[in-house]
HTML snippet that shows the backbone in 3Dmol.js (N, CA, C, O; Angstrom):
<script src="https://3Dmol.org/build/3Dmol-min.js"></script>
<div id="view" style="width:600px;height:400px;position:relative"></div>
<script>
const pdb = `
ATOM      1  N   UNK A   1      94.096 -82.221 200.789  1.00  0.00           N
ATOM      2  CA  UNK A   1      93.346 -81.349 201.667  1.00  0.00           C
ATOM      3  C   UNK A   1      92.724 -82.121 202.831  1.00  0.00           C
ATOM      4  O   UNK A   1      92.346 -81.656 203.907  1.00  0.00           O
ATOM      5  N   UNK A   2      92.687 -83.466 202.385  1.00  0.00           N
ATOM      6  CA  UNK A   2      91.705 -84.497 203.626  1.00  0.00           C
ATOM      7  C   UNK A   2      92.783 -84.245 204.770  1.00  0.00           C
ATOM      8  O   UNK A   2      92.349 -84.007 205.897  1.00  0.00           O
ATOM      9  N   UNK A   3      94.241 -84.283 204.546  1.00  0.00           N
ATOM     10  CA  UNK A   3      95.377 -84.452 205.784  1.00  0.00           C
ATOM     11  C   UNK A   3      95.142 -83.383 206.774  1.00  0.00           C
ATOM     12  O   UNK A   3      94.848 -83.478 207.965  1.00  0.00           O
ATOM     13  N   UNK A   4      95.368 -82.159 205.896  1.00  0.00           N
ATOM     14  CA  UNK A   4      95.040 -80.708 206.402  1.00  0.00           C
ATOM     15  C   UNK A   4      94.155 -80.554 207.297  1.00  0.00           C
ATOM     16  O   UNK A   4      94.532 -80.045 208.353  1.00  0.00           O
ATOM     17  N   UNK A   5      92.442 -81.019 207.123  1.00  0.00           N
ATOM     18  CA  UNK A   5      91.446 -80.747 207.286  1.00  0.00           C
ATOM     19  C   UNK A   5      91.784 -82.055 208.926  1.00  0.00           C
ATOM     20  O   UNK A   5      91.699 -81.709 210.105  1.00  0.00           O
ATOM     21  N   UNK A   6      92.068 -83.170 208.530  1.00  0.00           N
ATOM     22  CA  UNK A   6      92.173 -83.723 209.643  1.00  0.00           C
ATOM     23  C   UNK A   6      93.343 -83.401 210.686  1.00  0.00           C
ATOM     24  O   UNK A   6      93.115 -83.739 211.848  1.00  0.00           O
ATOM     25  N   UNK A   7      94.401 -82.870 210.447  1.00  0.00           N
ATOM     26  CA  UNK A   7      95.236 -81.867 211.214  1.00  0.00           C
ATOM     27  C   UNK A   7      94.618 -80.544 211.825  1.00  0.00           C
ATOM     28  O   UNK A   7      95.088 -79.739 212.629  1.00  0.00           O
ATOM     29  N   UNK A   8      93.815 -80.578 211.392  1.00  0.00           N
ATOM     30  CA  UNK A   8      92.705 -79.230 211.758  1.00  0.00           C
ATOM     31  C   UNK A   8      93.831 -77.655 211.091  1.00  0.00           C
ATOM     32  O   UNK A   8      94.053 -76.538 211.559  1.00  0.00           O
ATOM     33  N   UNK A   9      94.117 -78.120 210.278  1.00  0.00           N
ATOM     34  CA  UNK A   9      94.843 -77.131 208.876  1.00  0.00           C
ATOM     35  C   UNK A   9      94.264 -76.319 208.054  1.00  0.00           C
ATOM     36  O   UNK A   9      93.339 -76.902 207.489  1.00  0.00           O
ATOM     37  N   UNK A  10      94.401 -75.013 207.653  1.00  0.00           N
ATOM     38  CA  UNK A  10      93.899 -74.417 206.590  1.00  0.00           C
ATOM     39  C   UNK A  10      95.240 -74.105 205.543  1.00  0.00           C
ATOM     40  O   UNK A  10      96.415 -73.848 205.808  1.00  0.00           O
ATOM     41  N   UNK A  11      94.730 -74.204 204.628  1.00  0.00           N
ATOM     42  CA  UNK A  11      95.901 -73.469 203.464  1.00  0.00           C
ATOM     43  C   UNK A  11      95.411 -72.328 202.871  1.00  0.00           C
ATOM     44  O   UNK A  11      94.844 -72.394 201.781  1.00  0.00           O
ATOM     45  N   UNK A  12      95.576 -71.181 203.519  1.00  0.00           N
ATOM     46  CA  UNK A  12      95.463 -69.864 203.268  1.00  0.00           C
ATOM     47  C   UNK A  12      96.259 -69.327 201.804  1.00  0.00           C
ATOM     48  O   UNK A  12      97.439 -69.668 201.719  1.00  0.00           O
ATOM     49  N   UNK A  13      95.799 -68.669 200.874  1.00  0.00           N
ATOM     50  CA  UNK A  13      96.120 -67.859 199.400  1.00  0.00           C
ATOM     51  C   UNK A  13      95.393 -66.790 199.129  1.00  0.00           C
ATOM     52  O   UNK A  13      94.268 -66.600 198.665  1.00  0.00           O
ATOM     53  N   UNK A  14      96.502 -65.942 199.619  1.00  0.00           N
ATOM     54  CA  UNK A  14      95.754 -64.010 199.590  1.00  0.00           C
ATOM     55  C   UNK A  14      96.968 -63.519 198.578  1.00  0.00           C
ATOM     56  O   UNK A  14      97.900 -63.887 197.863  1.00  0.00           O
ATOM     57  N   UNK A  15      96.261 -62.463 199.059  1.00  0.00           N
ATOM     58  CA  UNK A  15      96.968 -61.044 197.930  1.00  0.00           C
ATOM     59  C   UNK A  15      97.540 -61.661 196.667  1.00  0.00           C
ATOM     60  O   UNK A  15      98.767 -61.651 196.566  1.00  0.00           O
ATOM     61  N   UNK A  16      96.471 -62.456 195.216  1.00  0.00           N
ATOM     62  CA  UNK A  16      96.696 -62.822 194.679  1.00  0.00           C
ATOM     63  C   UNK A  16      97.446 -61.859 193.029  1.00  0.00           C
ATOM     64  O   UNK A  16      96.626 -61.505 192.182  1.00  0.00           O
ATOM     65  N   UNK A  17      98.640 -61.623 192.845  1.00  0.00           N
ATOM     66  CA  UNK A  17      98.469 -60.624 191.584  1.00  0.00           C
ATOM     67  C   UNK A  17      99.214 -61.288 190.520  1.00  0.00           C
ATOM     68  O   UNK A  17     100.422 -61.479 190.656  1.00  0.00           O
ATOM     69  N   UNK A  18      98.556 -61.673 189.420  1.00  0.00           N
ATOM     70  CA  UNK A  18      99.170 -61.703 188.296  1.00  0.00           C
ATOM     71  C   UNK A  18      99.451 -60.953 187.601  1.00  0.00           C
ATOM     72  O   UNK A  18      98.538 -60.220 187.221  1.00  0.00           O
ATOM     73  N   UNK A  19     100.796 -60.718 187.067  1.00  0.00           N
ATOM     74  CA  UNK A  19     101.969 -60.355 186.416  1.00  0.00           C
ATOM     75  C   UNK A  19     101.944 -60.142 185.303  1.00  0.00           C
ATOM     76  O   UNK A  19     102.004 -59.085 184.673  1.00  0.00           O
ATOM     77  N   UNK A  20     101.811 -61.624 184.873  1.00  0.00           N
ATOM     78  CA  UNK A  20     102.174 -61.484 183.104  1.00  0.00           C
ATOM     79  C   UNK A  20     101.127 -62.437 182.710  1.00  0.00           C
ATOM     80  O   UNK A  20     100.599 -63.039 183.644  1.00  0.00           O
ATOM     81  N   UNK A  21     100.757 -62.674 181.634  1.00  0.00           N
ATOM     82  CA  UNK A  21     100.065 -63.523 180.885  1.00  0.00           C
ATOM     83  C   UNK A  21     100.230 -63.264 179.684  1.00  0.00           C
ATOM     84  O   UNK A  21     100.068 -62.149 179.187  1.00  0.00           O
ATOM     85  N   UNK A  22     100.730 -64.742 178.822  1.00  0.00           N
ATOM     86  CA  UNK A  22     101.595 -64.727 177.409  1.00  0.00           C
ATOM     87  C   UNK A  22     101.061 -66.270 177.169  1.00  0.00           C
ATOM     88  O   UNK A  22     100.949 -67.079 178.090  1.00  0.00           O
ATOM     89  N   UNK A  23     100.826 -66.482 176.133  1.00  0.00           N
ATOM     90  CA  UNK A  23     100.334 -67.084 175.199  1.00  0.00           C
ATOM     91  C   UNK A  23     101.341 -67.750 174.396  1.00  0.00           C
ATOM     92  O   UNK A  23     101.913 -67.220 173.444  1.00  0.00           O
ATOM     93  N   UNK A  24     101.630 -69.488 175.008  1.00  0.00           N
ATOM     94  CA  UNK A  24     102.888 -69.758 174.162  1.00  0.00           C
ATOM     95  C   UNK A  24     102.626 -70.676 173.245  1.00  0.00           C
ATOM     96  O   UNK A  24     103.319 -70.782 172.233  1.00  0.00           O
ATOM     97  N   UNK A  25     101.798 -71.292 173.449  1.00  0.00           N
ATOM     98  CA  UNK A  25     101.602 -71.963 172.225  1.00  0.00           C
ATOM     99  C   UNK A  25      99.603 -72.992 171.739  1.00  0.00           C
ATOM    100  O   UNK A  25      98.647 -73.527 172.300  1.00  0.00           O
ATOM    101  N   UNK A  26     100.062 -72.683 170.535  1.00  0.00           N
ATOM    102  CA  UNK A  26      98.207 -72.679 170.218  1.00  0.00           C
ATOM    103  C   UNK A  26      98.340 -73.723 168.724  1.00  0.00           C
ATOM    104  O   UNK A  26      98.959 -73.468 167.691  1.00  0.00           O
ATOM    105  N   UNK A  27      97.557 -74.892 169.051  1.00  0.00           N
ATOM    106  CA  UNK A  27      97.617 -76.026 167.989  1.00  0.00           C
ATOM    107  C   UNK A  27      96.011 -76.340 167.556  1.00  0.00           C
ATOM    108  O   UNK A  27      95.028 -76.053 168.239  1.00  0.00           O
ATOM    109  N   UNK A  28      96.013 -77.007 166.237  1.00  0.00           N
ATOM    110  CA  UNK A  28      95.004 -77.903 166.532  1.00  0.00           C
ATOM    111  C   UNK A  28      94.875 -79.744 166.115  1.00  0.00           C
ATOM    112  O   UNK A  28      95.432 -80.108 165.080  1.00  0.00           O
ATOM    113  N   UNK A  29      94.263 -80.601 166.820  1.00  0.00           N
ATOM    114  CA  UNK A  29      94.414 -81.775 166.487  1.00  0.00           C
ATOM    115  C   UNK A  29      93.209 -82.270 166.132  1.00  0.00           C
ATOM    116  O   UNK A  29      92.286 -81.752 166.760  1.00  0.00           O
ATOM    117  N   UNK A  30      92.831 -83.250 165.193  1.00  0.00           N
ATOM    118  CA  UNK A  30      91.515 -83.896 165.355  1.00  0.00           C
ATOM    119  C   UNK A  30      90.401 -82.976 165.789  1.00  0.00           C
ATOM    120  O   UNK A  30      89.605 -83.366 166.643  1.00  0.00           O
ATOM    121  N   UNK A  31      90.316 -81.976 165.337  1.00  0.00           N
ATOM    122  CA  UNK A  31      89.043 -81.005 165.158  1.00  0.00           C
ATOM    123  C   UNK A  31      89.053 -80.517 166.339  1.00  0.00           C
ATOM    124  O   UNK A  31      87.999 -79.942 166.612  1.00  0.00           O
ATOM    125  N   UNK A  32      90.035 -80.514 167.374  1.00  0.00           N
ATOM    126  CA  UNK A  32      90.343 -79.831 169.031  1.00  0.00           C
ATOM    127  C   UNK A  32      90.933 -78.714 168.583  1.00  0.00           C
ATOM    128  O   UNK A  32      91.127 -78.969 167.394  1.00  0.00           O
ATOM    129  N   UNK A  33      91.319 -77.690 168.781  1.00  0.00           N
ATOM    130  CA  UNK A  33      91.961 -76.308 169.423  1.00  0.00           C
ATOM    131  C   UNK A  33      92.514 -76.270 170.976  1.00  0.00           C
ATOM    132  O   UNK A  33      91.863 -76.400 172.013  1.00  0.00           O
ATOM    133  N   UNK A  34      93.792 -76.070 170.817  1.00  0.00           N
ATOM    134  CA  UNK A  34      94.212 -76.209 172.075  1.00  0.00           C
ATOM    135  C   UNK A  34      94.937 -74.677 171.799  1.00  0.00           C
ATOM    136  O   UNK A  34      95.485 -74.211 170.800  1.00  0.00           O
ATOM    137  N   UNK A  35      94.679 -74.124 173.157  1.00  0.00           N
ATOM    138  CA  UNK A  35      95.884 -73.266 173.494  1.00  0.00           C
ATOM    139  C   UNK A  35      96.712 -73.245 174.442  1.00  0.00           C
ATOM    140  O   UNK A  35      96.134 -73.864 175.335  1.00  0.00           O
ATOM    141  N   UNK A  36      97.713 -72.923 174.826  1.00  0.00           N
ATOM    142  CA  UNK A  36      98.518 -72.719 176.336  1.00  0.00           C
ATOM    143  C   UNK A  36      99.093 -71.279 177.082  1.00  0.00           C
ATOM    144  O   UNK A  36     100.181 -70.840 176.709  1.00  0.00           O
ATOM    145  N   UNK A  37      98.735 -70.950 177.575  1.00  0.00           N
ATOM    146  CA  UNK A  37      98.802 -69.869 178.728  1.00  0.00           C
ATOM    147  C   UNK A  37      99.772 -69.791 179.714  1.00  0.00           C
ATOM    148  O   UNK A  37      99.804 -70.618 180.625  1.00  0.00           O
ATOM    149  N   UNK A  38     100.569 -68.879 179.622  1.00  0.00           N
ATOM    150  CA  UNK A  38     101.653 -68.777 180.736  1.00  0.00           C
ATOM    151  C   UNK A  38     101.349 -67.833 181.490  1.00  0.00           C
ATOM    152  O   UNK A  38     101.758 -66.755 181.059  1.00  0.00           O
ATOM    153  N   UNK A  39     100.611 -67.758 182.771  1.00  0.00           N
ATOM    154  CA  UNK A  39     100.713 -67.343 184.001  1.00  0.00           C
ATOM    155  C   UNK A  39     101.445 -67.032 184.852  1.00  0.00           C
ATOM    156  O   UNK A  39     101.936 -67.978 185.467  1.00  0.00           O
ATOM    157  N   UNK A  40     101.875 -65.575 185.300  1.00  0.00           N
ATOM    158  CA  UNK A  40     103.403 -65.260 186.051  1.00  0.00           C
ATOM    159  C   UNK A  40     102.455 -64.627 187.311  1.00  0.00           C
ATOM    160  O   UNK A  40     101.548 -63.803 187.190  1.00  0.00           O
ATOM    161  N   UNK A  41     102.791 -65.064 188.164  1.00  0.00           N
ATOM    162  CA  UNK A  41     102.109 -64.409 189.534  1.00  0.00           C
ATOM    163  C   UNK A  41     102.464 -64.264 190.760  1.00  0.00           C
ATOM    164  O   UNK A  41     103.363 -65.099 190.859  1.00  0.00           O
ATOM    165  N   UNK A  42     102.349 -63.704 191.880  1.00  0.00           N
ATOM    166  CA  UNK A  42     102.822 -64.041 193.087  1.00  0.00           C
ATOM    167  C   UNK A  42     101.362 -63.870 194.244  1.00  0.00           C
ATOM    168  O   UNK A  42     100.205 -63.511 194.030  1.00  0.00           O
ATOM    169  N   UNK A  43     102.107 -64.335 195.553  1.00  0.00           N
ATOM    170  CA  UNK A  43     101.054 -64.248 195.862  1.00  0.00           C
ATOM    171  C   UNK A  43     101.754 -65.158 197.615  1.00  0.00           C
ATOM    172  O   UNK A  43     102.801 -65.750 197.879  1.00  0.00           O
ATOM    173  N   UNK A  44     100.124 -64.714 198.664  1.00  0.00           N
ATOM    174  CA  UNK A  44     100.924 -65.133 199.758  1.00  0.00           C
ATOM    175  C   UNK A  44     100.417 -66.459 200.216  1.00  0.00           C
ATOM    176  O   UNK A  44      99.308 -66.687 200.701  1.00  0.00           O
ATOM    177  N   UNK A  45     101.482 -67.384 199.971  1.00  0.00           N
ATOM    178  CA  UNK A  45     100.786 -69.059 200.435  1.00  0.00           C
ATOM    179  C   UNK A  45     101.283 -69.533 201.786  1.00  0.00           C
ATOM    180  O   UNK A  45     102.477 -69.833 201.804  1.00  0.00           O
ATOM    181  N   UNK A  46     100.629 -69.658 202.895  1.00  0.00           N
ATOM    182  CA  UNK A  46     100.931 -70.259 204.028  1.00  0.00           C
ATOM    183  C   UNK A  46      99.728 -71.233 204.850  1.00  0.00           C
ATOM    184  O   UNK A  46      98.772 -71.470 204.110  1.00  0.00           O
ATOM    185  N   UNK A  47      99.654 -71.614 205.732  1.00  0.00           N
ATOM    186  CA  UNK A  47      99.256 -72.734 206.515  1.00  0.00           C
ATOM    187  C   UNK A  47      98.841 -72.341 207.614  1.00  0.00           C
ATOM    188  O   UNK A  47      99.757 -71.651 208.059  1.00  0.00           O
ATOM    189  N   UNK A  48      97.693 -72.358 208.617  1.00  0.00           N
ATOM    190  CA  UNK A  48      97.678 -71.859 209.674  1.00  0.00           C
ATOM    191  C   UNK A  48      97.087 -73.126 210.441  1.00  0.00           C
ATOM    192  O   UNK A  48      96.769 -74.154 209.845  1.00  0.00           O
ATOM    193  N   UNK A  49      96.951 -72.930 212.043  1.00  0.00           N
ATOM    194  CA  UNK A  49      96.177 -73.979 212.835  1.00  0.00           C
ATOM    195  C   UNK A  49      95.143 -73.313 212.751  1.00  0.00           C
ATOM    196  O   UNK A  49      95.103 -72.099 212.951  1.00  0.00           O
ATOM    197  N   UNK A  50      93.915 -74.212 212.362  1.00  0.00           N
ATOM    198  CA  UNK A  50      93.114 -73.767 212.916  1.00  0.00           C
ATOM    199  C   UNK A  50      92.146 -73.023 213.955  1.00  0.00           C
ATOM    200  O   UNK A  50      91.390 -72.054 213.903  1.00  0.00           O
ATOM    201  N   UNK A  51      92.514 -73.887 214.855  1.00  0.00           N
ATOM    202  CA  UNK A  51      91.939 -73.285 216.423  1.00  0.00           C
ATOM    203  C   UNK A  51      93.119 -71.843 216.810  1.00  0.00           C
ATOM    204  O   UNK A  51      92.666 -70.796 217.274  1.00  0.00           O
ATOM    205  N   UNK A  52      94.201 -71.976 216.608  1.00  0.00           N
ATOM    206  CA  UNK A  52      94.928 -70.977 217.287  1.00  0.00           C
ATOM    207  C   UNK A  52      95.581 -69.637 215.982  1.00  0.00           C
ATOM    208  O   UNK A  52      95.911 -68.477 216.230  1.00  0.00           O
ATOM    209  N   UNK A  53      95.582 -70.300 214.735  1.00  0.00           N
ATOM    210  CA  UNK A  53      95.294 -68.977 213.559  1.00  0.00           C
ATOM    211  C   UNK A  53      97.196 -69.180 213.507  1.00  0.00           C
ATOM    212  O   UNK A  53      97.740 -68.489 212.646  1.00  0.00           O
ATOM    213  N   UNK A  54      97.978 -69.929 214.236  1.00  0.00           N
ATOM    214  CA  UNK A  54      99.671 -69.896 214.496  1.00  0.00           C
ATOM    215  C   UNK A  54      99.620 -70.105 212.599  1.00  0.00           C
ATOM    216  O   UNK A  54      98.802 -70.668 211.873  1.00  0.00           O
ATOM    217  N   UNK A  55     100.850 -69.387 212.317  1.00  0.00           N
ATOM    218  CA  UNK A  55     101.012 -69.757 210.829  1.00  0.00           C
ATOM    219  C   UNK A  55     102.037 -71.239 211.162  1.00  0.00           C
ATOM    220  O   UNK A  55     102.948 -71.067 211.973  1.00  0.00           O
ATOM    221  N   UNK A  56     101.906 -72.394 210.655  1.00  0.00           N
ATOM    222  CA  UNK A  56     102.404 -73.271 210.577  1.00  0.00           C
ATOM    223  C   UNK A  56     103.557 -74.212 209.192  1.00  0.00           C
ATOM    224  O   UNK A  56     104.338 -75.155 209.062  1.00  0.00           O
ATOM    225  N   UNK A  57     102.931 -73.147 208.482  1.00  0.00           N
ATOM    226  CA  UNK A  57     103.787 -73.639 207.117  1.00  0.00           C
ATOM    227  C   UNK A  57     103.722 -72.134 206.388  1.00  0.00           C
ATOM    228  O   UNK A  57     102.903 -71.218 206.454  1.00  0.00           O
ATOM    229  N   UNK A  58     104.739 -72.283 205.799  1.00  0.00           N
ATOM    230  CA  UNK A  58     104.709 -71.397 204.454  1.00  0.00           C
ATOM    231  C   UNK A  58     105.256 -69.579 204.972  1.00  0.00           C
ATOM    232  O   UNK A  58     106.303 -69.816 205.574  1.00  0.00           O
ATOM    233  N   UNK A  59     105.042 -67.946 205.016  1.00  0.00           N
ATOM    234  CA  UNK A  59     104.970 -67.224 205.831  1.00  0.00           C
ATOM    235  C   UNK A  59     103.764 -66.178 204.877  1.00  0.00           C
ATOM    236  O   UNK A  59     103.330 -66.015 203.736  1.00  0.00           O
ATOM    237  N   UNK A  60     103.671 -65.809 205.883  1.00  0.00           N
ATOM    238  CA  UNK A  60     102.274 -64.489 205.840  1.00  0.00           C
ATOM    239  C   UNK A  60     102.668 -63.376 204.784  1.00  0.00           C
ATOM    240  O   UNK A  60     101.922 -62.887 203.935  1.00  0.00           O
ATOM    241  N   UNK A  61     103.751 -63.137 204.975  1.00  0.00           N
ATOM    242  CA  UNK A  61     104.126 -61.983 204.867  1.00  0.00           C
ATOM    243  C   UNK A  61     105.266 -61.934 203.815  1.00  0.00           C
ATOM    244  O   UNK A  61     105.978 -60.965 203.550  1.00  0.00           O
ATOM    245  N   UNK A  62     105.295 -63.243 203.239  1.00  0.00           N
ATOM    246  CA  UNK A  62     106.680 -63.014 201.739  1.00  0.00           C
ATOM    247  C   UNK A  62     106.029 -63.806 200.788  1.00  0.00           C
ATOM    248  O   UNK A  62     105.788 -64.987 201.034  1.00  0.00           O
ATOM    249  N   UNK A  63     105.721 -63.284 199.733  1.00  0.00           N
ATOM    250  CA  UNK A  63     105.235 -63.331 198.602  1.00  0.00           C
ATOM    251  C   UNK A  63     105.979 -64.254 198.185  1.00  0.00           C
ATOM    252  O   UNK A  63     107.122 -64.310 198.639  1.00  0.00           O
ATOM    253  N   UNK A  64     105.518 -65.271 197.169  1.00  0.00           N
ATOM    254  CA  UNK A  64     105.840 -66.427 196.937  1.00  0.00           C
ATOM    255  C   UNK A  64     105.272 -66.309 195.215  1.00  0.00           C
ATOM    256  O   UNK A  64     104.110 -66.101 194.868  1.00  0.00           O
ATOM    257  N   UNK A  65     106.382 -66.495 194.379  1.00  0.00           N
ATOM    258  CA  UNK A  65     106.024 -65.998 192.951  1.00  0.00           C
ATOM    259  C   UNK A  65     106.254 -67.785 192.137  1.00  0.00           C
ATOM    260  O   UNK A  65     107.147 -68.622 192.269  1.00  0.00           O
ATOM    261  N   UNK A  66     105.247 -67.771 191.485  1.00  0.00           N
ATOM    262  CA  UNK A  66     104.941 -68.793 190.809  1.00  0.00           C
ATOM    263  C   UNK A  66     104.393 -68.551 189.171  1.00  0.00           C
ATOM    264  O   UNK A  66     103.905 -67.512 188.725  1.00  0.00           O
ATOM    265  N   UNK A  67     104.638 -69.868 188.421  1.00  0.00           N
ATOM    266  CA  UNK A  67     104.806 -69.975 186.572  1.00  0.00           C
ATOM    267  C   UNK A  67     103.597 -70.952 186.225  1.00  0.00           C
ATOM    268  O   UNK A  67     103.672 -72.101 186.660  1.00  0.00           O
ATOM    269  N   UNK A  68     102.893 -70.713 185.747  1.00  0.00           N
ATOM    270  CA  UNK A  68     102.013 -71.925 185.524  1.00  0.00           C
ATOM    271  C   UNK A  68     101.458 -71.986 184.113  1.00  0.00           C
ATOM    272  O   UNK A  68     101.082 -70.982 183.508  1.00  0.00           O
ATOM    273  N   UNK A  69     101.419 -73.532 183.494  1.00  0.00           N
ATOM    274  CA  UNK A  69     101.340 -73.188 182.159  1.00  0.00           C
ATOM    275  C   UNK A  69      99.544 -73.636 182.055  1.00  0.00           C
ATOM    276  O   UNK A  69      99.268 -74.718 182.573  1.00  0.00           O
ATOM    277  N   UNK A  70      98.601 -72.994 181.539  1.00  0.00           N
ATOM    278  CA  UNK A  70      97.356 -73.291 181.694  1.00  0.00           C
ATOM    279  C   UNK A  70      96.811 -74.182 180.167  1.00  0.00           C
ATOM    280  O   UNK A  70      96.994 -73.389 179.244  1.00  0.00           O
ATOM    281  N   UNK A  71      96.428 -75.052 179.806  1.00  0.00           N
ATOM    282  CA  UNK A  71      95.943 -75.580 178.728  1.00  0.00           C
ATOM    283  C   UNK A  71      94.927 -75.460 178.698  1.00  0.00           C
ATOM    284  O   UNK A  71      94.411 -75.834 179.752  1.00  0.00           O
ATOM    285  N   UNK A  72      93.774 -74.848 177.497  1.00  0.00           N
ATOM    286  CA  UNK A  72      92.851 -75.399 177.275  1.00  0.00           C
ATOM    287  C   UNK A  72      92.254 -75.826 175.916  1.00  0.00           C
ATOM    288  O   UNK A  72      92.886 -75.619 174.880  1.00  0.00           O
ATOM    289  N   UNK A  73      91.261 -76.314 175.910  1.00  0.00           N
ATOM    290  CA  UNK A  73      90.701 -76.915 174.265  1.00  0.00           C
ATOM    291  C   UNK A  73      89.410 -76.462 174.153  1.00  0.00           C
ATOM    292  O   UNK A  73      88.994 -75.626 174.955  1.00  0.00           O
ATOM    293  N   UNK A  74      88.631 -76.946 173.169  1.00  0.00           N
ATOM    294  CA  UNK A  74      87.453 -76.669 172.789  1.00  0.00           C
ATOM    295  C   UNK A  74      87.084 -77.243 171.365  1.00  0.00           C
ATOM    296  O   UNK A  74      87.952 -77.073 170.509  1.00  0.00           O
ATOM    297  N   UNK A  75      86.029 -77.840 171.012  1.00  0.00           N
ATOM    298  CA  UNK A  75      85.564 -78.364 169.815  1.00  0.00           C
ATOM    299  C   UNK A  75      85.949 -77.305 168.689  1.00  0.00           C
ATOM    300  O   UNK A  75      85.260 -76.286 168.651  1.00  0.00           O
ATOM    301  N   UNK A  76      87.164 -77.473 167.608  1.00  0.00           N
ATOM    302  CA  UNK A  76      86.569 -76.282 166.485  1.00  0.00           C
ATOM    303  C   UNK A  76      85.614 -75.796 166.199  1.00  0.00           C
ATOM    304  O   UNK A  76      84.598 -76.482 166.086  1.00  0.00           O
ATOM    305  N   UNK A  77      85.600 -74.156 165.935  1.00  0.00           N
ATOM    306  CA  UNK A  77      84.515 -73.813 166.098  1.00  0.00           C
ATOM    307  C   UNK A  77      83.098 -73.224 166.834  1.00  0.00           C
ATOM    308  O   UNK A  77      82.221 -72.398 166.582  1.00  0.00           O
ATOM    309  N   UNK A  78      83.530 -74.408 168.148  1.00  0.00           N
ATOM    310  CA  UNK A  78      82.642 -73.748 169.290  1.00  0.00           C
ATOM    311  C   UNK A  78      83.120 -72.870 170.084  1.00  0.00           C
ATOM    312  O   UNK A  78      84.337 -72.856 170.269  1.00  0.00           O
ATOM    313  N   UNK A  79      82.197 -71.847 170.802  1.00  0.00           N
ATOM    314  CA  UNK A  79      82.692 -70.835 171.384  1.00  0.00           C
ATOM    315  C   UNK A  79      83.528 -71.112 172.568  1.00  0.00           C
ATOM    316  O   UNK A  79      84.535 -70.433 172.769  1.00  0.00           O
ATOM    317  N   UNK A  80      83.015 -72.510 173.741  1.00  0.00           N
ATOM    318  CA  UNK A  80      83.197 -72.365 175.120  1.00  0.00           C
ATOM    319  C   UNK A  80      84.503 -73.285 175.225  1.00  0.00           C
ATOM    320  O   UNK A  80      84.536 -74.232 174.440  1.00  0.00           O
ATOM    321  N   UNK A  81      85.366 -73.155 175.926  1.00  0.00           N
ATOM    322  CA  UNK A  81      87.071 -73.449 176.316  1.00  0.00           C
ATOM    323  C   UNK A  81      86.543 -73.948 177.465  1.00  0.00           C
ATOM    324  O   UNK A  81      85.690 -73.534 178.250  1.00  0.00           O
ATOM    325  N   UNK A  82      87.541 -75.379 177.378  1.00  0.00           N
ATOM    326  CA  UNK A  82      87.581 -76.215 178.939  1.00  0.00           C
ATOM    327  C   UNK A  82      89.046 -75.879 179.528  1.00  0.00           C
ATOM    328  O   UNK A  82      89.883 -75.701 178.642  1.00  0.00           O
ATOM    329  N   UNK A  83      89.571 -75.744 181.002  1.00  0.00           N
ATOM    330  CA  UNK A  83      90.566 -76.067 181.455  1.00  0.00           C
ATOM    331  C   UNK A  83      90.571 -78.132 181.251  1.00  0.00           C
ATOM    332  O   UNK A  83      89.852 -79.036 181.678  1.00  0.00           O
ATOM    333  N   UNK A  84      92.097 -78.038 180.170  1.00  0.00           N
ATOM    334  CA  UNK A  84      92.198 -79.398 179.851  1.00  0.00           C
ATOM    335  C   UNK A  84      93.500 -79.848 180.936  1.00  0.00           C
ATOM    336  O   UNK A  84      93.630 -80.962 181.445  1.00  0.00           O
ATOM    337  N   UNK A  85      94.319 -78.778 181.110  1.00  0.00           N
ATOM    338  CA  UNK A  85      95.887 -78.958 181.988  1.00  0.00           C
ATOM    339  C   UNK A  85      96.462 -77.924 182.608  1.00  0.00           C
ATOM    340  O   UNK A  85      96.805 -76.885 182.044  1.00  0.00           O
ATOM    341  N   UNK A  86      96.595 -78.185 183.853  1.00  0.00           N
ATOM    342  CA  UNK A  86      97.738 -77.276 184.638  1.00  0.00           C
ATOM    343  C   UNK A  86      99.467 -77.621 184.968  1.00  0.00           C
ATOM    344  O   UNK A  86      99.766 -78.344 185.919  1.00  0.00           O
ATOM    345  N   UNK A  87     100.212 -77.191 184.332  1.00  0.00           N
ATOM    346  CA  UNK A  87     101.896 -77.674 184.901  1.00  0.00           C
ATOM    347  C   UNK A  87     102.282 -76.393 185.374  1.00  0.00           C
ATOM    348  O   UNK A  87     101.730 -75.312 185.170  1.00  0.00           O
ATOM    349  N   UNK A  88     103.307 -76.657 186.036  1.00  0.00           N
ATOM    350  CA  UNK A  88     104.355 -76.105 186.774  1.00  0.00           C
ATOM    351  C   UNK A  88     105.510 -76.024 185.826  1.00  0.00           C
ATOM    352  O   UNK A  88     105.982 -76.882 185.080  1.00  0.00           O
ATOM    353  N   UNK A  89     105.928 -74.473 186.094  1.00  0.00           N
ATOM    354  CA  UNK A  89     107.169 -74.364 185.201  1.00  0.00           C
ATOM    355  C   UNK A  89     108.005 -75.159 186.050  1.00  0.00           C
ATOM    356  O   UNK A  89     109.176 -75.373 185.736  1.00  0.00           O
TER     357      UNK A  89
END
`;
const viewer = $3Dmol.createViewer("view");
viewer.addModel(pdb, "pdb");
viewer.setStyle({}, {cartoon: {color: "spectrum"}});
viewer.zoomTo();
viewer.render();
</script>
């Protein structure tokens, strides 16, 4: 984001809608609980100049659909879940 910001760049992410959400896999290790989350979504990712708003990367206007697998853990037992990992399908 430092490049962006010194390009005088924004990275614009609208009309966010998720799809699906499925639950693929749920372990536990050493008194952790982990689960993993599959995220199906689309959504519009592009780039603009700053000063002049020109889209420069990416487009405005075509939805761009993305997979993401979300991890998280938590002490057995306790109520509150950390984001531990994000991948890319």
């Amino acid at each position: 984001f430092a490049q962006m910001k010194q390009k005088g760049q924004i990275n614009k992410l609208e009309n966010i809608a998720v799809r699906k959400v499925e639950i693929t896999e749920a372990w536990q290790e050493q008194g952790t609980d982990y689960v993993t989350v599959l995220f199906t979504a689309n959504l519009l990712d592009y780039t603009v100049d700053d000063k002049t708003g020109q889209v420069v990367a990416g487009d405005r206007r075509a939805p761009v659909k993305f997979e993401e697998f979300w991890t998280f853990c938590r002490l057995s037992g306790h109520p509150q879940w950390a984001l531990a990992a994000i991948n890319q399908k």
